[in-house]
Every structure is written in C-alpha cells, then in structure tokens.
N, C-alpha and C positions, 0 to 999 in steps of 0.2 A: 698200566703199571706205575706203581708210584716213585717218584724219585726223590729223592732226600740230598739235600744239600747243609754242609754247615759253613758260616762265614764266621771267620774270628775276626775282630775289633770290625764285629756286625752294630756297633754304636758310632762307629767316627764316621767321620764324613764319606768314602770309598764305601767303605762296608754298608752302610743302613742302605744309600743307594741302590748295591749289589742285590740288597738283601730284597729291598722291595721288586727288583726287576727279576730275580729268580719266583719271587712268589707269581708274580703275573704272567708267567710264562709256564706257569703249573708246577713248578717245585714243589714239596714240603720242606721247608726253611728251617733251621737253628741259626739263632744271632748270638753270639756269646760276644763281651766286650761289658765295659767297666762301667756305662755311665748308665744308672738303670730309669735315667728321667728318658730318655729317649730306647732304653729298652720296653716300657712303656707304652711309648710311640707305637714302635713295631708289634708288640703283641695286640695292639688292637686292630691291625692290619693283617690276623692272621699268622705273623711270625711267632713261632716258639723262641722263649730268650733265657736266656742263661745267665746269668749275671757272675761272672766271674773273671780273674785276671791271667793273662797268660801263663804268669809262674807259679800258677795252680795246677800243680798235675795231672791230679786226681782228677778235678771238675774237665778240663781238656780232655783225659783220657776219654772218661763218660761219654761226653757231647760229638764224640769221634763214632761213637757206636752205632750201627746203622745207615751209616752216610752215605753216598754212591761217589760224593765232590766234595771236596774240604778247598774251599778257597780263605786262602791265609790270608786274609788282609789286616790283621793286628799287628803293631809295633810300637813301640816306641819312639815319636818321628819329632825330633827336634836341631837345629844345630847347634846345640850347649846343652852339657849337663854333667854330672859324676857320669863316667865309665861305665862304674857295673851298675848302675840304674841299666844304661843301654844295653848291657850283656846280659841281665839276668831277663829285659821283656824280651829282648831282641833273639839270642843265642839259644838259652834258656828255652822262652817262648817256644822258640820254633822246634828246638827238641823236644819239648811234652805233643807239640802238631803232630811231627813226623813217628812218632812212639806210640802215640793213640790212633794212627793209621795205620802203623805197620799192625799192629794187634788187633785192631777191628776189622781189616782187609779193605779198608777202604777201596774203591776204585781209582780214583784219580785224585791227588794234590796239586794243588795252581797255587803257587807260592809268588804274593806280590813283594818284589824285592826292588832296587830304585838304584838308578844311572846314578846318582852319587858313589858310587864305588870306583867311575870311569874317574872322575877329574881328582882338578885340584887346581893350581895356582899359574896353568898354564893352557894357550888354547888349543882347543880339540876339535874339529870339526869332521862332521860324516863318522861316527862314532860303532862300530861293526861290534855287534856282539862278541866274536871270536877275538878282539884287538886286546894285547895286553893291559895291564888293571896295573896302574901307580904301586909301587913299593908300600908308599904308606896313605892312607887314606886319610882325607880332608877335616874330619871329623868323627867320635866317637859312633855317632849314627852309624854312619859311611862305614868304618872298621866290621862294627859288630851288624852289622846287614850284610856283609861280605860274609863272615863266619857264618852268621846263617843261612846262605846259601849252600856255603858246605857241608851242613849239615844235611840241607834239602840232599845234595848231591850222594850224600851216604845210605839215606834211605832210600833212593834209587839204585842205587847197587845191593840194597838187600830186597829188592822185587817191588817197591815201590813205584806208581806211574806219576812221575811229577813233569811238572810243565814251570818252569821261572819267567815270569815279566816286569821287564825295568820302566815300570811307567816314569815322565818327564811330567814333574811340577804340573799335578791335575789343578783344575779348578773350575767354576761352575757353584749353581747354586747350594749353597751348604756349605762351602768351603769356609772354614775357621781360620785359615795359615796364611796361604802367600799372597792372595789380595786384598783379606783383610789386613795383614800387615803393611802392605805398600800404602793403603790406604791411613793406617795409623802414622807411620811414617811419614807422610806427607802433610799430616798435623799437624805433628808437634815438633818436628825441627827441617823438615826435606828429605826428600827423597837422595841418597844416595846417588850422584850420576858418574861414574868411571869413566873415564877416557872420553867423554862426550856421547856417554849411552849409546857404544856404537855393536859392541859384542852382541853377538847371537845368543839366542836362546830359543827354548825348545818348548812349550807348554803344550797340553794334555785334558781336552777338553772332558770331563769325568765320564760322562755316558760312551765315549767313544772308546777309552779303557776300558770301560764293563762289556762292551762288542766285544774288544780284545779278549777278556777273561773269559767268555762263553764260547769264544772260538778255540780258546783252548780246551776248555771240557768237551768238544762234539769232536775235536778233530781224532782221526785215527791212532791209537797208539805208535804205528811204525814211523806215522810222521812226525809225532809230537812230543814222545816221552824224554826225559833229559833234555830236551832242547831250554835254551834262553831266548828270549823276544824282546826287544826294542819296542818299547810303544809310547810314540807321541802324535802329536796333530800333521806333521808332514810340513810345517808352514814356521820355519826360523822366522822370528824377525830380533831387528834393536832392541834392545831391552829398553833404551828410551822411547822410542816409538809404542811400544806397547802399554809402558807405563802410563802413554799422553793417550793413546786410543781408551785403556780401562776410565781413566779418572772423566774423558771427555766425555764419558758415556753418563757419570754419572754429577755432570755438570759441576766436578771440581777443579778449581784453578789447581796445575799443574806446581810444585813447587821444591823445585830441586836443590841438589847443595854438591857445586862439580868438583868435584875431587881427582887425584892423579891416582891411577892403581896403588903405587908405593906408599900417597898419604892415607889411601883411602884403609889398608892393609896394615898399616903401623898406626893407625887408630885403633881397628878391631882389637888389634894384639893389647893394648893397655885396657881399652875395656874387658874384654875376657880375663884380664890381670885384677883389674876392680871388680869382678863379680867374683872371681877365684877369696880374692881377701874381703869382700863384705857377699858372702853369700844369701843373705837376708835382701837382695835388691833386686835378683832373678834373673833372668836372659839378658844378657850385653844385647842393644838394640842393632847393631855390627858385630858380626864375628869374621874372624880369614875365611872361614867356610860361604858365607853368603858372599862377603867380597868376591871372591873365586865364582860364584856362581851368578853376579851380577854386573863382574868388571871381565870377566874369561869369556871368550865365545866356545861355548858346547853346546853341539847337537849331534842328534842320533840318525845314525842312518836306516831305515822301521825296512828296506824292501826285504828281509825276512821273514816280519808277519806278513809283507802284503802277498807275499809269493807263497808260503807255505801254512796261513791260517787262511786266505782271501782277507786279512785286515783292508779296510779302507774306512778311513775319518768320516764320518757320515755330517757334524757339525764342525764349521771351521770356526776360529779363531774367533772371528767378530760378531756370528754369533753369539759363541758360546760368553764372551763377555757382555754381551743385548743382554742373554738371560741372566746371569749371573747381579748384572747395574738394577734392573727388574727385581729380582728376587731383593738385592740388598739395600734397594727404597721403599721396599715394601715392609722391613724388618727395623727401618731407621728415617720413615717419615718425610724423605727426601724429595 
C-alpha cells in the first residue's frame, strides 16, 4: 500500500532531512518550501516538490491532497524581524496546514513547534510540557509559534489527528543557524559568554528529531493525538563547554567576550534599537532573545516521549558535532 507523506519548509534544513528519510523508508514524498535550488536537490532523489510559500493557500490547500502525514516543518525561524512577517509564515502558515487537512481528511498532522514559547529572561530547568507558558513570549518567533499551536489545537477539536513536538536547538549537518552562527560570531568580535558560560542548555541532534517525528506518525491515535512532546538530546551541558567542545572539533581557537547577563541584555536591547532605526543593516548580531537563551539555563525534561513514543537519542552530542565539524570542513576547506 502506498503511503504519501507531505513536509512543508521540505527545503530548510529539518525538512529536506525529514524528507529524504521518509523517502528511504518507502514513503511517496511532497517537499513544498521556498528555496527551489535545493527543491531541485530533492526531485532528483525521487521527491515531488512544490515550490511554494506557506501564505499560499491555494498551493498548501492542493499539496494537502492525498496525503496519509503532513509533517509541518515550515516556519518562519528567526530571533528579529517585523511581527507580521512572523504571523503571516507562522499563524497564517499554519492555518492554510491545518485547512488543507481538515478538507482533504488527512490522517495524521505532526506539527513542529519549538521550546521557545517555555522561556524568557529567567531560568528554567527540567521544563514538563504541561508546566505553564510566560505571559509574554521572548520573541515574535516565540509569540506567533505559540498561536500556532492554537491553531494546531482547533483543528483537533474539529476531528483532526495532530501530534505537537518542541524540538530544542537542532543541529547537525546542514544546519544554516545556530553553529553556523556561533561559528561566525566567534569571527568577527567573540563569542558571547554570560555569567562564565555556565547556564544549561538543551541541543537536539537533527536525525534524533526525525526519530521523534516518525514515532509520532506510527504511534496509536489513543496515545498520541493532541499530545505535546519535548524533544531534545537528554544531555544539558554549559553553553560554554559546548561552544569549546564544537569549535575544538573544528580546530578553532576559542574566542569569547565575558559579559554579565545585565551588560550582556542592555546591549541586545540598543542593538535591536539600531536595527529598528537603520533597517537596511538586518539581524542585531545579540538580541534579549538569544541572551535569554545563552545567559538563562533551560532544559527540557523529554521522559514523555521516552515513555509514551519509546523516544530514545540514538546519536549524542559529541557525535553529533564529529558529523556536523566533518560535514562543515568539507564545505569550507578546513
């Protein structure tokens, strides 16, 4: 029997991943997602691709047709930007998802939504899906990834089977974002260190997510429908220590710039002010949001996937940065 799978933002980093490991396991694939150099990619691997943007209705509705699994992995994922940029991929987005399911009868939705919704500018540790959510969230990301969950959560009360997972700061080969950035950072003026790099954090080795995500599509509807899961690698450490394990790997001297949460936090805040008044300059290279999430200790406590999907990390940590230092010498000569 054939099965059909669609992955939305089947072009970023999570998705093409997702999307190659559904096909090797005998899916029939749809990748929709915006960048058609690496839509490309995947159609000559077999995938069907879609080249279109989430606040496309119409094209969403369509690519929803047929499907057995719609794994949402499209968004909008930045810490700075205009508002309804994030509301319209994000909210939006995820309304044309859940609208082109309810209409096609999809089987199952696995909507990837993200622990930023948990913090903010204080710390958290052992982090329980069911634990109340901040008043106001850390960032527009953060906000409008919250509302989209609510959205998720509507179209399960209209007979929808959805499944939500908060994956923690993936990374691994392919990744564009947070090591490539730590790595830029570490460039051209240092790395960021808070309070002496001692906060916890949580990272999310990418393949070990995609487990996560197909454990949500196999598992039972009575265990798994409307549920939330926590998914990261099981394995806090320093955010300093991590930073010195990544760069050690790929034989870069280390090169920090130590700061006190307070200086580090009344810094962002004037950057974020210098990109608000010269917008032509792009991402403040510190925002509150990253401070919070490199000077805060948050981690998530996952024994709800391990008990009710069987999750377990199959690649830990130091691997997953081997492949990752591997993959990024081999795209940068190193």
């Amino acid at each position: 029997m054939n099965r059909n799978a669609l992955v939305t933002g089947g072009t970023g980093f999570l998705g093409r991943r997702l999307a190659l490991r559904l096909r090797n396991e005998g899916w029939n694939v749809t990748a929709l997602g915006r960048q058609p150099a690496f839509g490309e990619e995947l159609r000559r691997q077999g995938i069907r691709f879609v080249h279109a943007d989430l606040r496309d209705r119409e094209r969403v509705d369509a690519a929803c047709a047929g499907q057995q699994a719609v794994f949402h992995c499209g968004a909008l994922s930045a810490s700075w930007g205009p508002y309804n940029d994030f509301y319209d991929s994000n909210v939006l987005g995820t309304e044309h998802v859940t609208a082109g399911c309810l209409r096609h009868q999809v089987g199952r939705l696995i909507h990837v939504s993200t622990p930023s919704v948990y913090f903010g500018s204080t710390h958290r540790l052992g982090v329980r899906e069911s634990d109340p959510l901040p008043r106001r969230q850390a960032s527009p990301y953060a906000a409008t990834k919250r509302l989209a969950e609510e959205a998720v959560a509507r179209a399960g009360e209209e007979g929808l089977e959805t499944v939500i997972v908060r994956p923690r700061a993936l990374f691994g080969p392919g990744d564009a974002s947070i090591l490539p950035r730590l790595i830029e950072a570490n460039a051209v003026q240092g790395i960021p260190l808070l309070g002496g790099g001692k906060a916890l954090i949580d990272l999310t080795y990418v393949d070990n997510a995609i487990d996560a995500l197909l454990l949500c599509q196999a598992a039972p509807a009575a265990s798994v429908a409307g549920r939330i899961y926590n998914i990261t690698n099981g394995e806090p450490m320093p955010f300093g220590e991590a930073v010195t394990k990544l760069l050690g790997k790929l034989g870069i001297p280390v090169r920090f710039k130590r700061l006190s949460y307070a200086a580090a936090y009344g810094v962002a805040a004037l950057m974020e002010l210098s990109a608000r008044l010269l917008p032509g300059r792009g991402e403040p290279m510190l925002t509150r949001a990253v401070a919070g999430m490199i000077g805060r200790s948050q981690t998530l406590d996952i024994s709800a996937a391990r008990r009710e999907l069987g999750y377990s990390p199959k690649i830990c940590v130091d691997e997953g940065m081997e492949a990752f230092a591997q993959w990024w010498r081999s795209k940068h000569d190193l």
